[in-house]
C-alpha positions as CSV (number, residue, x, y, z in Angstrom):
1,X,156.9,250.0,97.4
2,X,155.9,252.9,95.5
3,X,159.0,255.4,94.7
4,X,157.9,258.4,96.9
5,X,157.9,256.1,100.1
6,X,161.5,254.6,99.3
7,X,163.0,257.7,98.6
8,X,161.5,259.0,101.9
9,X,163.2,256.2,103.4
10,X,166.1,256.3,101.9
11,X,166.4,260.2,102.8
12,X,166.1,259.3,106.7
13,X,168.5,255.9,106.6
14,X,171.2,258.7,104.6
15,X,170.1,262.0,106.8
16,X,172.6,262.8,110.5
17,X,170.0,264.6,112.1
18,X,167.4,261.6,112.0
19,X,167.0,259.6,115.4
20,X,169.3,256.2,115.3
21,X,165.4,254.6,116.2
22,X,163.7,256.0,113.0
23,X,166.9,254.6,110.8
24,X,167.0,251.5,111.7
25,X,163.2,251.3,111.7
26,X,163.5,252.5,107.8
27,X,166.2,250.4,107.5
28,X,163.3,247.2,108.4
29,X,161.0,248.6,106.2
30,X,163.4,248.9,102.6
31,X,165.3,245.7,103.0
32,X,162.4,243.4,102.4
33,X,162.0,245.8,99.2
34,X,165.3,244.5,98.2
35,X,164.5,241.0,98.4
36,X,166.2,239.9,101.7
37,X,164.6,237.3,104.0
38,X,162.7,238.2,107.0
39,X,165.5,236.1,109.7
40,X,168.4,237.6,107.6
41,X,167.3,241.0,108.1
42,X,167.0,240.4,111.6
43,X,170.6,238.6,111.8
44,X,172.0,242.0,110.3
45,X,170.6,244.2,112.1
46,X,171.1,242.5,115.6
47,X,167.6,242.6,116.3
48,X,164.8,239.8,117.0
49,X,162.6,238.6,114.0
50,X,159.1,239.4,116.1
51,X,160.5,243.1,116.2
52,X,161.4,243.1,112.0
53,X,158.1,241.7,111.9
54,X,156.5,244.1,114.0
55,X,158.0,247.5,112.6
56,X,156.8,246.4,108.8
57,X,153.1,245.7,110.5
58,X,153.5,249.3,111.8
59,X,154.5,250.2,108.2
60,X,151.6,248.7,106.7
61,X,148.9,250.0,108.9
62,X,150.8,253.1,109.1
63,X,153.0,254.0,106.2
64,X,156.1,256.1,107.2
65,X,153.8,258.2,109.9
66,X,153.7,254.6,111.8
67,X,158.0,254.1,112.5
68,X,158.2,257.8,114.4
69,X,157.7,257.1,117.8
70,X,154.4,257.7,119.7
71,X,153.7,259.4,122.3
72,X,154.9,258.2,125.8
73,X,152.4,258.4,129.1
74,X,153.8,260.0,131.7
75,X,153.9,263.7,133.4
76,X,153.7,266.2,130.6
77,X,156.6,269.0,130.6
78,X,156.9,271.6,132.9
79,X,160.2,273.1,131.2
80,X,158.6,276.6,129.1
81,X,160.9,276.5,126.2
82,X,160.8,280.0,125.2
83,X,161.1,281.2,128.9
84,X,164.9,279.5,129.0
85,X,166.1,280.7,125.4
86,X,164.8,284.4,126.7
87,X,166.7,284.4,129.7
88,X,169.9,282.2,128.3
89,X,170.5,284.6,126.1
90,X,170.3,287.5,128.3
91,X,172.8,288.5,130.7
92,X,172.8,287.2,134.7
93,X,171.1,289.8,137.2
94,X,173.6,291.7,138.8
95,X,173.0,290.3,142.2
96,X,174.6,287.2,141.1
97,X,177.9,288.6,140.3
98,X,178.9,287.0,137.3
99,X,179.0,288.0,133.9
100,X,177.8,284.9,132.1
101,X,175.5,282.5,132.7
102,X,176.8,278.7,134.0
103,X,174.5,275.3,133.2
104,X,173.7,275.0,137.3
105,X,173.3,279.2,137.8
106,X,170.8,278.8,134.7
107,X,169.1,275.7,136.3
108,X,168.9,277.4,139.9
109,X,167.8,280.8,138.7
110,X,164.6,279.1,136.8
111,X,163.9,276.6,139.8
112,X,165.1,273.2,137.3
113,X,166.9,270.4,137.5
């Protein structure tokens, strides 16, 4: 494993903001670099063997751009992003009567759930 990948790896196993998915999937990937066996890898990180096996195929096709997760089908988003930061952070219409916004005023006023 060449020294740029592991201490890519190493960065997200160590890093709080990366997704508990992505860590252990790095976490698969460096082991075997260390020299432990396939079913004890598996054993320690309470997962099955075909799924260790599976994430270090990703790896290899992959490289580190193959253990982020891929896109999902389904309905795309409806939610506009910047709409609900821009009204969030400005204050309720009058008509409402309050002075601050609350989580289910928010959700009403923009027609979400």
């Amino acid at each position: 494993m060449p020294d740029s990948v592991r201490d890519e790896l190493e960065k997200r196993v160590r890093s709080s903001s990366s997704k508990a998915g992505l860590v252990l999937r790095a976490r698969i990937v460096l082991l075997p670099a260390d020299g432990v066996a396939h079913a004890e890898i598996a054993r320690g990180l309470s997962i099955a063997r075909q799924t260790e096996i599976n994430w270090r195929a990703r790896d290899e096709s992959g490289g580190v751009a193959g253990l982020f997760d891929e896109d999902r089908c389904g309905r795309p988003r409806t939610l506009d992003r910047e709409r609900l930061i821009a009204v969030a952070v400005a204050p309720p219409p009058k008509e409402y009567g309050v002075t601050h916004w609350s989580s289910r005023l928010l959700a009403a006023h923009l027609g979400i759930g």
